[in-house]
MDAnalysis code that builds the backbone (N, CA, C; Angstrom):
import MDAnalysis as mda
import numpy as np

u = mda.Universe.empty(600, n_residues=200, atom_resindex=np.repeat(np.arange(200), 3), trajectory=True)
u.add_TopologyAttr("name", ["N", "CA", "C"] * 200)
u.add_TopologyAttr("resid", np.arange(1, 201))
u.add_TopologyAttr("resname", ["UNK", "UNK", "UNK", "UNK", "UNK", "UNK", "UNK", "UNK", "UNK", "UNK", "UNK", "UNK", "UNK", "UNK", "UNK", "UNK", "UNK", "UNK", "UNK", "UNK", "UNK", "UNK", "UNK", "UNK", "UNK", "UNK", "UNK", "UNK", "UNK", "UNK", "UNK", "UNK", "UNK", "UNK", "UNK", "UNK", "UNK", "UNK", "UNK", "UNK", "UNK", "UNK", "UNK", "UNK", "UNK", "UNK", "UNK", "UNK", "UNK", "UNK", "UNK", "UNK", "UNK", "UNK", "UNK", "UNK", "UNK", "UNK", "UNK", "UNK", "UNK", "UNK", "UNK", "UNK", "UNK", "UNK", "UNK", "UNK", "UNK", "UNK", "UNK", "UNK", "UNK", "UNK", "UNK", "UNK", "UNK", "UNK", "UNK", "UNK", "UNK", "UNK", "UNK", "UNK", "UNK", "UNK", "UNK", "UNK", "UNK", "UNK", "UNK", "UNK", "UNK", "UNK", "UNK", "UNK", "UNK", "UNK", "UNK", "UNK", "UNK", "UNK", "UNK", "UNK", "UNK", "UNK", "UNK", "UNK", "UNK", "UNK", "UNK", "UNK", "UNK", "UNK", "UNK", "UNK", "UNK", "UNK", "UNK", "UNK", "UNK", "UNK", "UNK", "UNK", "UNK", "UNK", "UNK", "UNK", "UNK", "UNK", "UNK", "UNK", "UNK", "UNK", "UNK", "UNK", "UNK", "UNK", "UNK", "UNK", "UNK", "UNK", "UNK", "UNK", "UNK", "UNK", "UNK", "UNK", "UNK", "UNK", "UNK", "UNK", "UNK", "UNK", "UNK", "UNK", "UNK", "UNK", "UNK", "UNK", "UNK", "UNK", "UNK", "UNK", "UNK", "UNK", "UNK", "UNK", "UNK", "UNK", "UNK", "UNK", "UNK", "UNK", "UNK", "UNK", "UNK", "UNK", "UNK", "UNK", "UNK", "UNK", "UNK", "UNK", "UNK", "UNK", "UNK", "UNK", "UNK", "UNK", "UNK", "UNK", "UNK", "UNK", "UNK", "UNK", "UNK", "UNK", "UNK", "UNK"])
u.atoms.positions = np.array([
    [34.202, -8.163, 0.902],
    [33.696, -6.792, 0.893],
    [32.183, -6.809, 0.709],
    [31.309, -5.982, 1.653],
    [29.944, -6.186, 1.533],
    [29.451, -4.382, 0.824],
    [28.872, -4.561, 0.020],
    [28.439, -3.666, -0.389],
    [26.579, -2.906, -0.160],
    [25.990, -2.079, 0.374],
    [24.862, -1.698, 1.108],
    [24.723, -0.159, 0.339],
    [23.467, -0.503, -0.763],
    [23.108, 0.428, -1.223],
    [21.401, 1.003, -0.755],
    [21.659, 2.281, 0.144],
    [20.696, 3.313, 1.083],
    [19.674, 3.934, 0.120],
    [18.534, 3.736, 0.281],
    [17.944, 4.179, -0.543],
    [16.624, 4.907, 0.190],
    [16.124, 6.477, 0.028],
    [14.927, 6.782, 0.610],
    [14.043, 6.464, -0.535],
    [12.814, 6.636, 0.119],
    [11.590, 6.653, -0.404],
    [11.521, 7.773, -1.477],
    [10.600, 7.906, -2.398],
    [10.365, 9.110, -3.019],
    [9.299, 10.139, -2.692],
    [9.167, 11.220, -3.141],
    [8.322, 12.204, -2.837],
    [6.806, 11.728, -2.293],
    [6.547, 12.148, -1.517],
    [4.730, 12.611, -0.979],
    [3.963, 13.017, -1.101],
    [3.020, 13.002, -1.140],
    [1.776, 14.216, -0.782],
    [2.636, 15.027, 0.436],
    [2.990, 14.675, 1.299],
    [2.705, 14.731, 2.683],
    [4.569, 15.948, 3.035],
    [5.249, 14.816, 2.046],
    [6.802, 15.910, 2.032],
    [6.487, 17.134, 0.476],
    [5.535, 17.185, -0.001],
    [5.557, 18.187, -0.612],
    [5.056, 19.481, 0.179],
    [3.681, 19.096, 1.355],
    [3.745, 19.951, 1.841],
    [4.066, 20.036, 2.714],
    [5.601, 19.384, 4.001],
    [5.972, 19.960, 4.168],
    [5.764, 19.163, 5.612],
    [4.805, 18.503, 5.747],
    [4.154, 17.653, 6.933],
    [4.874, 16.074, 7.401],
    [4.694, 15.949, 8.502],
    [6.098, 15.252, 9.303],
    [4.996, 13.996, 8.899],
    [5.491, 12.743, 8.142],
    [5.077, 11.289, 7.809],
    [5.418, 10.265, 9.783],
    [6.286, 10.589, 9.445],
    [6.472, 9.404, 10.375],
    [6.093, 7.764, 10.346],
    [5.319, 7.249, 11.064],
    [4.773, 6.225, 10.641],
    [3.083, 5.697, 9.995],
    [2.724, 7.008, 9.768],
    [2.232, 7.365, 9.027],
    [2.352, 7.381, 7.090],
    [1.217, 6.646, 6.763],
    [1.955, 6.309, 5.096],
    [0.788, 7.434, 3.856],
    [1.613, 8.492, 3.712],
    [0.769, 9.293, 2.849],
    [1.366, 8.796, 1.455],
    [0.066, 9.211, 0.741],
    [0.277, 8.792, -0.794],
    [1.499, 8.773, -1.737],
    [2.325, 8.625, -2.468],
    [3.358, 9.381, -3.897],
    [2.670, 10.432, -3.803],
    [3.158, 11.326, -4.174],
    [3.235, 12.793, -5.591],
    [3.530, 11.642, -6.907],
    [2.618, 13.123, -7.766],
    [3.097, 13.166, -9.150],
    [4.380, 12.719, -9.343],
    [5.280, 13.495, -8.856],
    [6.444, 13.402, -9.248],
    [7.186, 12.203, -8.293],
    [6.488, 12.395, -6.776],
    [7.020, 10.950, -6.551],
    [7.336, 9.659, -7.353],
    [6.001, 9.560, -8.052],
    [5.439, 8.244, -8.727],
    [6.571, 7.830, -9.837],
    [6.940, 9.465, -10.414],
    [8.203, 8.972, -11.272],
    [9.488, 9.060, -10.823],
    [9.365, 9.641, -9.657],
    [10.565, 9.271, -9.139],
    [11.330, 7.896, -9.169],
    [10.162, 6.892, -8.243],
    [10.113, 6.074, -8.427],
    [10.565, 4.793, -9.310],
    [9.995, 5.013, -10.246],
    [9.502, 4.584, -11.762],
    [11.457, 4.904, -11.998],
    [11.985, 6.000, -12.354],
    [13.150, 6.019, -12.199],
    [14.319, 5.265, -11.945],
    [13.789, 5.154, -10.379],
    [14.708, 4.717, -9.469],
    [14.816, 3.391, -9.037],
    [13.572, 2.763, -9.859],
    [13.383, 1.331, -9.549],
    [14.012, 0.885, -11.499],
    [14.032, 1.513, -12.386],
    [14.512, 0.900, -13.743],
    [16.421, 1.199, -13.003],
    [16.495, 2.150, -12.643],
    [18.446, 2.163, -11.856],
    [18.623, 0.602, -11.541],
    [18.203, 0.815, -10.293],
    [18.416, -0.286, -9.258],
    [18.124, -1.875, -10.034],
    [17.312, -2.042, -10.639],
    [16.868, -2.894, -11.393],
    [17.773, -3.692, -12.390],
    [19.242, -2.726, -12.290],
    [20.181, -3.079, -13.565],
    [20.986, -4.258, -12.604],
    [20.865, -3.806, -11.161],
    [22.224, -4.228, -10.649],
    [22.029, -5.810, -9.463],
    [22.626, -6.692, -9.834],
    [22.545, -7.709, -9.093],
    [22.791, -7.852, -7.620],
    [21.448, -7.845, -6.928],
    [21.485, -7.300, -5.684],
    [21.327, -8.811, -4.997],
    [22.096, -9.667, -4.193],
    [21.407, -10.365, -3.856],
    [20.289, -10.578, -2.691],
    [19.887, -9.718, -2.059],
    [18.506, -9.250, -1.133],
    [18.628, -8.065, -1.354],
    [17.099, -7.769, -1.123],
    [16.212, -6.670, -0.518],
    [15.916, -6.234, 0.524],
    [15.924, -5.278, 1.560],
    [15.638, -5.220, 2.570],
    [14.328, -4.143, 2.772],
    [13.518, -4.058, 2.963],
    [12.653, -2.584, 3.009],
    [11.689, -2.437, 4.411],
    [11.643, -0.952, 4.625],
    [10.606, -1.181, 5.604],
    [9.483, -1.242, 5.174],
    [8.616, -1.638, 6.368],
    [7.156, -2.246, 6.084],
    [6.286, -1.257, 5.700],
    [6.480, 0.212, 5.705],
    [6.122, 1.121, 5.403],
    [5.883, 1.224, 3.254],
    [4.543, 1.292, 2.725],
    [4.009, 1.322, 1.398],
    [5.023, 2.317, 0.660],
    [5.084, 3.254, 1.070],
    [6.285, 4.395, 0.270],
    [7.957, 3.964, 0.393],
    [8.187, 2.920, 1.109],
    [9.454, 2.020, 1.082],
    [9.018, 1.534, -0.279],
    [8.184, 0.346, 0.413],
    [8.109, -0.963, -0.831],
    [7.838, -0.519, -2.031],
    [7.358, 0.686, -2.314],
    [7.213, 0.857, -3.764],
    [8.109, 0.955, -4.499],
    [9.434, 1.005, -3.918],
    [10.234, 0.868, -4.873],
    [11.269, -0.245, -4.500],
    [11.186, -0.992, -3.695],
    [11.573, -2.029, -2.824],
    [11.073, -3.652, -4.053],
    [9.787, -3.419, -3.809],
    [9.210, -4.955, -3.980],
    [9.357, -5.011, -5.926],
    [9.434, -3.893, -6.381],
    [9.396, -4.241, -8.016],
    [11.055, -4.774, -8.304],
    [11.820, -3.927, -7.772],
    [13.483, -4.175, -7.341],
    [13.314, -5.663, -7.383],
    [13.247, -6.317, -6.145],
    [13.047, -7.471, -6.006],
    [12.369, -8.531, -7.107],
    [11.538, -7.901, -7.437],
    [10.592, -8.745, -8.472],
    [11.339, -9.456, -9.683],
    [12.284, -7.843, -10.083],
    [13.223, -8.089, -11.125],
    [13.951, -8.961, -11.241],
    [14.676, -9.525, -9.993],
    [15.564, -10.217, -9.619],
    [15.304, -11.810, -9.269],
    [13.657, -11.677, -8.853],
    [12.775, -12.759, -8.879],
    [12.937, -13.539, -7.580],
    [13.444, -12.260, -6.869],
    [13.186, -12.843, -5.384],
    [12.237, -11.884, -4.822],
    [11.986, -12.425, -3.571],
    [10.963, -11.601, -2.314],
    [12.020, -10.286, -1.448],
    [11.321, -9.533, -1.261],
    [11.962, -8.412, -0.309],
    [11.481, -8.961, 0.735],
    [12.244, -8.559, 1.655],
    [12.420, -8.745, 3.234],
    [12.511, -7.558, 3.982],
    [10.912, -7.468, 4.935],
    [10.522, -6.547, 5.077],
    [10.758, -6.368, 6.742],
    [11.410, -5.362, 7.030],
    [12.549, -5.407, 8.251],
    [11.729, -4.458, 9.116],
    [10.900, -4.950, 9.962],
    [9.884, -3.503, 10.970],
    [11.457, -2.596, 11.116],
    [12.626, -2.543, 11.545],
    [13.028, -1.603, 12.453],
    [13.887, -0.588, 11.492],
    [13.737, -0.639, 9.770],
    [13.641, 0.110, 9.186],
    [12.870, 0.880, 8.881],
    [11.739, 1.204, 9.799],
    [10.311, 2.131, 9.921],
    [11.063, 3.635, 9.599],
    [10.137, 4.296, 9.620],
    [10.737, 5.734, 9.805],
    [10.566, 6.106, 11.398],
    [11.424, 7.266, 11.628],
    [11.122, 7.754, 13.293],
    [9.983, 7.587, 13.576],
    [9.170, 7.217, 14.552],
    [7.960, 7.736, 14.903],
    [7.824, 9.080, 15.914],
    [6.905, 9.686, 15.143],
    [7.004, 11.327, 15.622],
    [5.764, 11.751, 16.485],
    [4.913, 10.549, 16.775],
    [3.786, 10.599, 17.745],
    [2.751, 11.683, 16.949],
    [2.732, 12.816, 18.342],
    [1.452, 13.559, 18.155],
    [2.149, 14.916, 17.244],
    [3.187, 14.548, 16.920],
    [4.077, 15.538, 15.602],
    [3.478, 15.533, 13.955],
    [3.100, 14.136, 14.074],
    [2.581, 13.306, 12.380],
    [1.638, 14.552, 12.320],
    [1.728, 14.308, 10.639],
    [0.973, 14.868, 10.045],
    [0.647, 16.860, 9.902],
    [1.606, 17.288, 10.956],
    [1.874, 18.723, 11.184],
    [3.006, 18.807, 10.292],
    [3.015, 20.613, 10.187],
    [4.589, 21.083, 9.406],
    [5.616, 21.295, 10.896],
    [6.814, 21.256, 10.695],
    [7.727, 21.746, 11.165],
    [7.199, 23.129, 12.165],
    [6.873, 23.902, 11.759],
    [6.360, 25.340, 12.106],
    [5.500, 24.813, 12.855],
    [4.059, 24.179, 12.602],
    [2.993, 24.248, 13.541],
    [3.487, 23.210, 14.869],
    [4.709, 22.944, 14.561],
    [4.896, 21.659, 15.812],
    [5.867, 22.544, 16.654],
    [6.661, 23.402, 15.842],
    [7.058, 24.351, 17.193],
    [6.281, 25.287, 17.713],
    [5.141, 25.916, 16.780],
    [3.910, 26.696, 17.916],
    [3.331, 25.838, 18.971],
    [3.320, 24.145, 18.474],
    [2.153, 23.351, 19.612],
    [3.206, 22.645, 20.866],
    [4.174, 22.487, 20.286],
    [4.961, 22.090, 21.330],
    [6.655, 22.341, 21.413],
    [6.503, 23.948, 21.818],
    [7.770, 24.626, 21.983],
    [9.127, 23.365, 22.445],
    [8.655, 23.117, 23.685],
    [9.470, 23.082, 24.715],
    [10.230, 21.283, 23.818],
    [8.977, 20.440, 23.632],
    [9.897, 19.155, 22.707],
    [10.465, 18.975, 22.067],
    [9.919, 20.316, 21.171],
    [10.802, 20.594, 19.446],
    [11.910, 21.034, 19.834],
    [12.045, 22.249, 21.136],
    [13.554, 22.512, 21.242],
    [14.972, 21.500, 21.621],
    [14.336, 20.337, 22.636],
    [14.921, 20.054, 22.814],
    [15.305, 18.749, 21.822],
    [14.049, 18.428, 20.948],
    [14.525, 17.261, 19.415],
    [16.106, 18.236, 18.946],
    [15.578, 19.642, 18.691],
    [16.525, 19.875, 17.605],
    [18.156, 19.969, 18.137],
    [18.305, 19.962, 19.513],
    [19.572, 20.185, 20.045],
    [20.369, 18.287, 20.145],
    [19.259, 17.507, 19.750],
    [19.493, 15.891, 18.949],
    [20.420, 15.680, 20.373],
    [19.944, 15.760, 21.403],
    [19.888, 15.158, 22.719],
    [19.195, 13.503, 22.369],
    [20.375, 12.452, 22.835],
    [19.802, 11.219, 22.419],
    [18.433, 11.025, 23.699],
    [18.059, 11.615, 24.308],
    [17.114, 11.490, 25.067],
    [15.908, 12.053, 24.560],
    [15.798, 12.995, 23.833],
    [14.670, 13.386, 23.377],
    [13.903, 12.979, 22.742],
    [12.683, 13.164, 22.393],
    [12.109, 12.760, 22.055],
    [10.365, 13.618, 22.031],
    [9.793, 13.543, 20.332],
    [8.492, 14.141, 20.198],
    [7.345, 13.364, 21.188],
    [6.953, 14.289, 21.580],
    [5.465, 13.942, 21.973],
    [4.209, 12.729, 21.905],
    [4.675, 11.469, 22.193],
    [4.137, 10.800, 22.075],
    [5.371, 9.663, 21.373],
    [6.118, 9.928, 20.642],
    [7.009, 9.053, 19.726],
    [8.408, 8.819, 20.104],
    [9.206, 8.283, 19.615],
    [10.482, 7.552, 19.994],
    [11.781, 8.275, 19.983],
    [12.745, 7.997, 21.004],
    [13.572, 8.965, 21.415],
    [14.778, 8.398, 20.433],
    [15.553, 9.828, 20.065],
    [16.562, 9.193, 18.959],
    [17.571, 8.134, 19.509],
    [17.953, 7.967, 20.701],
    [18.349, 6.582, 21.586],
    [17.814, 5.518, 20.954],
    [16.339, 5.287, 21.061],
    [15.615, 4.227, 20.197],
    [15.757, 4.383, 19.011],
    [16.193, 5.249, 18.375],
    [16.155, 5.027, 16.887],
    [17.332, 4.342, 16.494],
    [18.367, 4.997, 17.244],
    [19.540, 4.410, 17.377],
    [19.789, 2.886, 17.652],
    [18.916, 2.359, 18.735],
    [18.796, 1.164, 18.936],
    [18.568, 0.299, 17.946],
    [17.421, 0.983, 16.849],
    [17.057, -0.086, 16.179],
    [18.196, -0.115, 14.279],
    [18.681, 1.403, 14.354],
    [19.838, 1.435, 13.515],
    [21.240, 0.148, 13.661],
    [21.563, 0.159, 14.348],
    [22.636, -1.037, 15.521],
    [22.127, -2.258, 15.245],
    [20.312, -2.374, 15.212],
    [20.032, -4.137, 15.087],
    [20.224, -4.012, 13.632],
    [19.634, -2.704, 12.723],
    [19.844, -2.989, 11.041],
    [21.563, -3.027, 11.172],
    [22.716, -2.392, 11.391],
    [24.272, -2.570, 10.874],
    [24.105, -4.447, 11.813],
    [24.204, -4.533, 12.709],
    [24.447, -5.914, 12.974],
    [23.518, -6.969, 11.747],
    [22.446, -7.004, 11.047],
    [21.960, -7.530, 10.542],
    [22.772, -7.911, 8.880],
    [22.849, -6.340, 8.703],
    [23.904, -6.757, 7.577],
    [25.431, -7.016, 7.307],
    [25.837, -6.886, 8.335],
    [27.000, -7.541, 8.580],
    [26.757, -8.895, 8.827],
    [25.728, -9.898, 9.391],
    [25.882, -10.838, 9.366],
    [25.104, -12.097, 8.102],
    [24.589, -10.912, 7.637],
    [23.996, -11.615, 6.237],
    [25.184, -12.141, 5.139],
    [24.689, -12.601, 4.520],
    [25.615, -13.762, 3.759],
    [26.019, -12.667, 2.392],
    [24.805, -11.673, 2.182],
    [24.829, -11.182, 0.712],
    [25.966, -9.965, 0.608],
    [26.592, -10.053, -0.561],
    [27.848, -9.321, -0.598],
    [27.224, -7.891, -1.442],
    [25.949, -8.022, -2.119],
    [25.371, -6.821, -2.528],
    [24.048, -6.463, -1.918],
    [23.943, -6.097, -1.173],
    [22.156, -5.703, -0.286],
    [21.452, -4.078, -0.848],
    [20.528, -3.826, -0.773],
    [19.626, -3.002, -1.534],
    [18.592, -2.908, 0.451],
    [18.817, -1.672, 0.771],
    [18.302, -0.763, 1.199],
    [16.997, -0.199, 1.727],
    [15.986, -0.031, 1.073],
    [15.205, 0.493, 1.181],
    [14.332, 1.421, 2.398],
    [14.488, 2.654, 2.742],
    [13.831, 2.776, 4.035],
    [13.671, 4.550, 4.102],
    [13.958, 5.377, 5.004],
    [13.379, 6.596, 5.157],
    [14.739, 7.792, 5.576],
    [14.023, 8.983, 5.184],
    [15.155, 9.917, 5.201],
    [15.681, 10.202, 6.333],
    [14.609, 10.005, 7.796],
    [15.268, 10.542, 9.215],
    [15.884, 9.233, 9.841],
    [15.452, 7.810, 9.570],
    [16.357, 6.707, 9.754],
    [17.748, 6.764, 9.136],
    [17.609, 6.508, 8.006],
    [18.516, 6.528, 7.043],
    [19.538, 6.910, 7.591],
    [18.997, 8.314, 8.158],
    [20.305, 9.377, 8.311],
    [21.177, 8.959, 9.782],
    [20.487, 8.230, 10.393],
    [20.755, 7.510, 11.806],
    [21.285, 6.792, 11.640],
    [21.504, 5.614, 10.800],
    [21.609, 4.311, 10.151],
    [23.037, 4.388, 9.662],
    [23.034, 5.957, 8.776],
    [24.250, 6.135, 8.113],
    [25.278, 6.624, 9.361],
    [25.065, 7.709, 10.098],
    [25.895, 7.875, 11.652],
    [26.454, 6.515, 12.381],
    [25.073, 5.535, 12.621],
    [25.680, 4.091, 13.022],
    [26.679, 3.805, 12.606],
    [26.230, 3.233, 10.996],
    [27.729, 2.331, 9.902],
    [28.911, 3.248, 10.218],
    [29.260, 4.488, 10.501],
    [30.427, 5.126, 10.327],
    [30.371, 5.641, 11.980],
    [30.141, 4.555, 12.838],
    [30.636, 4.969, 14.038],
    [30.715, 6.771, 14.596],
    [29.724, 7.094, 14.177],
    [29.743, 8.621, 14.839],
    [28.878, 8.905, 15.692],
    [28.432, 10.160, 16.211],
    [27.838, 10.057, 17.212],
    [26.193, 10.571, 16.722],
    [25.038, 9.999, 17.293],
    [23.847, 9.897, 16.547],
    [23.387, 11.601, 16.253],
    [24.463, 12.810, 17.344],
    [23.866, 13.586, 16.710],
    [24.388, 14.624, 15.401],
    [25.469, 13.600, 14.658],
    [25.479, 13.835, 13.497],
    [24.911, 13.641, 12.623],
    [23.507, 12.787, 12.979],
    [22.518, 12.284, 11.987],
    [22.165, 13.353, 11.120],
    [22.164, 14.644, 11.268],
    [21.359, 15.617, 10.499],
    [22.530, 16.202, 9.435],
    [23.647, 15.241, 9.334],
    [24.943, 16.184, 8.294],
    [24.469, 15.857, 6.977],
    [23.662, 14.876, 6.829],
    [22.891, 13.818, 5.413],
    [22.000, 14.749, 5.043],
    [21.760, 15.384, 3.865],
    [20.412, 15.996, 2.792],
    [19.063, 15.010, 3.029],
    [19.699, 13.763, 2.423],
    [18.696, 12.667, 1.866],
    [17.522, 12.783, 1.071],
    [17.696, 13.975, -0.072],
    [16.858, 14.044, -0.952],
    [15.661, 12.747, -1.174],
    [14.300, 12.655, -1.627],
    [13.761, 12.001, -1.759],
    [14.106, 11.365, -2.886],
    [14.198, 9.456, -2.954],
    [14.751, 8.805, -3.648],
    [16.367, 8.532, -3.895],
    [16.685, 9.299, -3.104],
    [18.256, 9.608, -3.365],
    [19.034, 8.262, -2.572],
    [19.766, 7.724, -3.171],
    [21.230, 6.600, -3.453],
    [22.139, 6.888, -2.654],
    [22.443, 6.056, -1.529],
    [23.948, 6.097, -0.894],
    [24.853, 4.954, -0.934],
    [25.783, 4.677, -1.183],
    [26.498, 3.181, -1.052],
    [27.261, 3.029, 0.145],
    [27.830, 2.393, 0.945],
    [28.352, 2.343, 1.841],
    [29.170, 0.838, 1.805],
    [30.515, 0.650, 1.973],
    [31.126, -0.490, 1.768],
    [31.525, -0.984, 3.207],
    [31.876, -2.121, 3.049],
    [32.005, -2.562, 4.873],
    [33.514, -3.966, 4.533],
    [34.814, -4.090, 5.156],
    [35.747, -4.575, 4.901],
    [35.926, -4.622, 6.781],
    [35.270, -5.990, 7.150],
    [35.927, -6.501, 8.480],
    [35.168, -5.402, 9.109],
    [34.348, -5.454, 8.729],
    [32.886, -4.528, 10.133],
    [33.514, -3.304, 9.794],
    [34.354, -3.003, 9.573],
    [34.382, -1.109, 9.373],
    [34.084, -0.739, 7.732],
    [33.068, 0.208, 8.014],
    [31.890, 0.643, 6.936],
    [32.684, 2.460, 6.407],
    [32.410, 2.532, 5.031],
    [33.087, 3.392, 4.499],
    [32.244, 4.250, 3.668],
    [31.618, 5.194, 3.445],
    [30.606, 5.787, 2.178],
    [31.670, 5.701, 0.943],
    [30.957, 5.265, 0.014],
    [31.409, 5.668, -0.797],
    [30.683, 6.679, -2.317],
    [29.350, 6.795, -1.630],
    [28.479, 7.788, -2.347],
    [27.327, 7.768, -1.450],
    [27.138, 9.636, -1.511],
    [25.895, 9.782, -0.505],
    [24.894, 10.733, -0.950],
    [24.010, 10.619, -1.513],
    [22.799, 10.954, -1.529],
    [22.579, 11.624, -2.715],
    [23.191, 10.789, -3.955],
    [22.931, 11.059, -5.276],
    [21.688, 11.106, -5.739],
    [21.377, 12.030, -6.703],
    [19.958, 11.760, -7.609],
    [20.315, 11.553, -9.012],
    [21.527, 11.070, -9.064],
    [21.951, 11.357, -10.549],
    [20.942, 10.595, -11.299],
    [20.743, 9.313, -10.805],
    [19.720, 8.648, -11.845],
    [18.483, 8.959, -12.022],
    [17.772, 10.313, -11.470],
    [16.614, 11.011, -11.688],
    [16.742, 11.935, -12.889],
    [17.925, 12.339, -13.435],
    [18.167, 13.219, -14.366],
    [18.073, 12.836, -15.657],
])
């Protein structure tokens, strides 16, 4: 039994107000920072044998101390990036449907063909969700640790449970928030999704 605990990033500058990150790396918040701080003393209890995080700074911050604990290296996986949202970054939601009606409509109807303005079509995201489930299925470690972003994540999690990518948006994925997912002979099971209990 392989066990795969999902973990987003914590709060932003950038998700406080509201503005699309992408691959783009804006600062913690305040409250990020303890989010964090939090969520890395949790994780920290539990014998993980790898790390996985994307290469993205608001991953590893709570990725590489994880690891530290444990006194190994994280393993930093490019295709756990977050979506890339092109010429979307750094806008709100709102100003990206005044600047580009016609892309945003068709992102939100999660047509695997679509795709923002400049950035990667959820097909590709999908693609690179498929190389992360093949990766940990063939890793040796029976406890793996996560680390990566809320609009992957949520792709990632559709993958493991064989659904179709445009259920990606049924996931919250609160910032910092915990999912487990168990896997018995390649078929993957949640068994907790998108807790903050250990922020409380």
């Amino acid at each position: 039994m392989k066990t795969t605990y999902l973990v987003r990033h914590a709060e932003t500058t950038w998700n406080l107000e509201g503005r699309i990150q992408g691959s783009r790396d804006a600062q913690l918040s305040p409250n990020g920072l303890a989010q964090t701080e939090k969520t890395v003393a949790f994780l920290s209890t539990l014998p993980f044998d790898i790390v996985f995080t994307s290469p993205l700074a608001r991953a590893r911050a709570i990725a590489e101390p994880v690891a530290a604990s444990l006194g190994i290296l994280p393993i930093v996986v490019p295709e756990l990036r977050e979506i890339e949202f092109g010429d979307w970054e750094g806008h709100t939601w709102d100003e990206v449907g005044a600047m580009f009606p016609a892309t945003m409509a068709a992102w939100e109807l999660k047509s695997p063909e679509a795709r923002p303005d400049g950035g990667e079509s959820l097909a590709d995201v999908g693609d690179r969700a498929r190389k992360v489930r093949s990766m940990l299925e063939s890793n040796l470690g029976q406890l793996v640790l996560v680390v990566a972003h809320g609009g992957f994540n949520r792709v990632l999690m559709s993958v493991l449970l064989d659904l179709p990518l445009s259920t990606s948006d049924n996931s919250t994925q609160p910032n910092a928030s915990i999912s487990v997912f168990e896997a018995n002979n390649s078929k993957w099971q949640v068994q907790l999704r998108d807790s903050t209990c250990h922020l409380t």
